[in-house]
N, C-alpha and C positions, 0 to 999 in steps of 0.2 A: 504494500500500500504506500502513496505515494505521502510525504507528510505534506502537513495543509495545514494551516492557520489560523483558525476562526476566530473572529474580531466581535463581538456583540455590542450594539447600541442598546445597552441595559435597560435605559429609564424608558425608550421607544418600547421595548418590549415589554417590563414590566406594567406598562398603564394599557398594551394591546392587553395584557394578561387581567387587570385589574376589570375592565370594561369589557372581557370577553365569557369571561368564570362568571356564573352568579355571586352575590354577595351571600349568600345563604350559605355559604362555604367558611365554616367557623373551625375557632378552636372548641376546644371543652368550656373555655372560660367565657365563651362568646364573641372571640374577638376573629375580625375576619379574615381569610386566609386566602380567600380566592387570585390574589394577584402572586404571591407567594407559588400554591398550586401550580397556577396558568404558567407559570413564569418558567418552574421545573419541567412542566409538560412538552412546553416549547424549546427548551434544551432539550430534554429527550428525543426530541422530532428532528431539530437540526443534527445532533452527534449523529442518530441512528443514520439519518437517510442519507448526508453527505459526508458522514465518515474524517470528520477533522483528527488530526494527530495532537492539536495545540488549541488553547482555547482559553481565552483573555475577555474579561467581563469589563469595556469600557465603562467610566463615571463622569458624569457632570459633576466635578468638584465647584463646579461654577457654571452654569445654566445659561447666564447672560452677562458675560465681563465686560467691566467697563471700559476697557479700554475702546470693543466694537460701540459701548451706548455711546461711547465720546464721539465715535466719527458720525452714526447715525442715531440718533435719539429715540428714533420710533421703535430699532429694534427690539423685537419683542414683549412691547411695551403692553398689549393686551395680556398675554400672562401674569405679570405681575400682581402678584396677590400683598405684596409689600416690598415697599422699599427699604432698602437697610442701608443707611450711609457707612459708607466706610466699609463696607464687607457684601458679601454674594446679597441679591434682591434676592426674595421669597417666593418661587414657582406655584401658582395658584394648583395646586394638590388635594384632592378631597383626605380630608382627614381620614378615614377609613384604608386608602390608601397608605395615607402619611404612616400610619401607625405601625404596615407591613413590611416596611424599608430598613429596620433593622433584623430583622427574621430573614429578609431578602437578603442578605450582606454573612448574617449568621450561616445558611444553607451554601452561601456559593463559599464561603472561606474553607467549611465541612468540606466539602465535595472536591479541593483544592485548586477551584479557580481563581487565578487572580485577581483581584478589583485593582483598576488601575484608573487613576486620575491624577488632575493636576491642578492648585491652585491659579485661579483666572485665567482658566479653560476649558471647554465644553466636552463631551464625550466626544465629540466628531472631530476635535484636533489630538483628541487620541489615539483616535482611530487612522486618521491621518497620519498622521508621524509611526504608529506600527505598521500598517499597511508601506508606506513610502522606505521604510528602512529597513523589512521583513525581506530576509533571504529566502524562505520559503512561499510557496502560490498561499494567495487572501482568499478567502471569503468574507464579506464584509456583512453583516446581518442588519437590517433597516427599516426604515420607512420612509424614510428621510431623503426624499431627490438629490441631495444638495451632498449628498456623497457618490452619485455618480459620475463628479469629479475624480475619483478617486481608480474607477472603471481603467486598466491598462492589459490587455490584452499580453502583449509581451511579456510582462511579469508575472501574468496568470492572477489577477486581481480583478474580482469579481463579485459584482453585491448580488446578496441574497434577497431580496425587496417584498416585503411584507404588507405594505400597504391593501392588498387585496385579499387578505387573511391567510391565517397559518397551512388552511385545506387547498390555497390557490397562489401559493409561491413561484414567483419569478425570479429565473437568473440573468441577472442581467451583466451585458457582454459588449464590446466596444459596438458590435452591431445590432445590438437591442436598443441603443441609445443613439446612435445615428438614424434607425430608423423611427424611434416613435419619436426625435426631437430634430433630426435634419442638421446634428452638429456631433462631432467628437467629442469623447469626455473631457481630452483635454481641453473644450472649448465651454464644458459646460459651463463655468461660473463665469465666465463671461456674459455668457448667453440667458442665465438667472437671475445676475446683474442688471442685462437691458427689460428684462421681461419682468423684474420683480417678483415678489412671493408675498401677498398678503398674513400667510400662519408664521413669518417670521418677519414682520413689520417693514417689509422691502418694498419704496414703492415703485423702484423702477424709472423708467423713461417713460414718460406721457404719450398715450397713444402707440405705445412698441409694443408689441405681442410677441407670442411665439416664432408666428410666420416670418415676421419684420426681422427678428431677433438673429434668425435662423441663415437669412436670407442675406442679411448683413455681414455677418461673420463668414457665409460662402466666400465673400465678395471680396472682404479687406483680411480674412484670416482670425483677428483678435479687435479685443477693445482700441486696444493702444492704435490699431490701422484704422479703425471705426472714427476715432476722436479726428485722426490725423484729416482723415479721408470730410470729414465735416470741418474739420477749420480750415481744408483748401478749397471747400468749394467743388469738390469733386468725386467723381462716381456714384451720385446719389441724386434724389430727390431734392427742393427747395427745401419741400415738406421737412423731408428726412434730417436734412440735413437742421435747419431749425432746433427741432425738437433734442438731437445732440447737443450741437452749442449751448439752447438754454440747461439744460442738465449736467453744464459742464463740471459744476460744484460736485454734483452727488457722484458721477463719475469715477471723481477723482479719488474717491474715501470707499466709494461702496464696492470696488475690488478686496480690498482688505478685510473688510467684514465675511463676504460671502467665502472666502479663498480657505478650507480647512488650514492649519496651522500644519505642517509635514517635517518640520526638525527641533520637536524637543528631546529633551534626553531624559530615557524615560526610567533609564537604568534597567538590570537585569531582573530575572524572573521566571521563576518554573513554571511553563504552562503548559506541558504534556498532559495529556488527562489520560490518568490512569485510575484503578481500580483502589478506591477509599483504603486506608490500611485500620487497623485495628482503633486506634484513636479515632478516627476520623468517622467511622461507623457508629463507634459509641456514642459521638457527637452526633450524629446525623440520627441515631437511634432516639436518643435522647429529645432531639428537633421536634422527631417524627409524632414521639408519643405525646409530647405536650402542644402541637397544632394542628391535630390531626391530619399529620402530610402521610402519614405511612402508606400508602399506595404511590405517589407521585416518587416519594423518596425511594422506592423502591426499585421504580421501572428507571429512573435514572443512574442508582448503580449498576441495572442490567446494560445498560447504554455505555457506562464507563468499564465497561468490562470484568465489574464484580458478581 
């Protein structure tokens, strides 16, 4: 078997798990487990069917840094459930969830996957920097468009894309992403950039869509030829060309926001997944019996080859 590196967008999948398990899914104590559950079920489903050798549980140690709210303000500013000066904002979280994120953290430490994060950075500049500096092929686990930046065929790096649910996963591949967006990955966050993303407070270029987006970047190659190409006056539209220059502010800052972060140093880290050893059973044992996970915990050591 060939090794492979699976990268997980944790909190993307814990709240797909949270909103997909009923909440009737308790401990003994009453407290709810469903996102916990979902969350194991769906690691079970990714090890079993695609067979990773390695497997790294990305964290948003920081959800929304400010250094991205400094360039553009609106990011993500509809989530915010609190501001906190001086430290991470507060991700608007249903408490019920909130409550299961240490139980989450407890089961994957047990099971000996790494959590890996980074002060004033998102899971997807985790993801980023392991994927871009991984010797071994990626699978990148998501929902999240905005890592098919990340999509490189030649390295064998390829997101798993969940958005259409756990029963109807798509792999996506430099030519799943030029055909359903009419750009290379390398060009995505460009192409995100013109087109905007309203669930992460990007508004884009006025009047650019996807088509415009797409058709642009055929044209001039990148942003930087896009800008160039509009402040000579050439290869474009009046229209077009307009709607560039005046956006030439947001342009200039909103590459950086959209661009995953690909060279931290994230240090080293065992992420072979292998079969729980004696401790780690009795922990996962011990998990099992006080949040009634014993079935979910179960079929995931049969998955890690216990």
């Amino acid at each position: 078997m060939t090794d492979r590196l699976m990268l997980l967008d944790t909190a993307s999948l814990y709240f797909r798990a949270f909103y997909g398990v009923p909440d009737t899914v308790r401990a003994a104590d009453g407290t709810p487990v469903n996102a916990v559950r979902g969350l194991l079920d769906i690691i079970t489903r990714l090890v079993t069917t695609y067979e990773p050798t390695h497997l790294v549980a990305c964290w948003d140690d920081d959800w929304r840094p400010q250094w991205r709210v400094d360039l553009i303000p609106t990011y993500k500013t509809h989530r915010v459930a609190e501001v906190v000066v001086g430290g991470p904002d507060i991700e608007e979280t249903p408490d019920p969830l909130e409550v299961q994120i240490p139980t989450i953290r407890a089961v994957l430490d047990a099971l000996g996957i790494p959590i890996v994060g980074r002060p004033h950075h998102e899971a997807d500049d985790i993801i980023g920097s392991l994927a871009s500096q991984a010797t071994l092929p990626v699978d990148i686990v998501t929902g999240d468009r905005d890592l098919f930046q990340l999509v490189d065929d030649a390295r064998a790096v390829r997101v798993i894309y969940t958005a259409r649910g756990m029963s109807n996963l798509e792999l996506v591949t430099e030519s799943v992403v030029v055909g359903k967006y009419g750009v290379l990955p390398s060009q995505y966050a460009d192409f995100a950039t013109l087109r905007g993303d309203a669930s992460d407070g990007l508004p884009g270029v006025a009047g650019i869509g996807e088509k415009t987006a797409a058709t642009l970047l055929a044209a001039h190659g990148d942003l930087q030829g896009i800008v160039a190409a509009a402040a000579a006056g050439e290869g474009m539209s009046a229209g077009l060309q307009s709607k560039i220059v005046s956006s030439a502010a947001y342009l200039e800052v909103a590459p950086t926001v959209v661009a995953v972060v690909r060279d931290l140093d994230l240090g080293t880290f065992d992420s072979v997944i292998a079969p729980p050893d004696e401790a780690a059973r009795a922990q996962l044992t011990a998990l099992a019996a006080s949040h009634n996970l014993a079935s979910p915990v179960d079929r995931v050591i049969a998955a890690f080859g216990g």
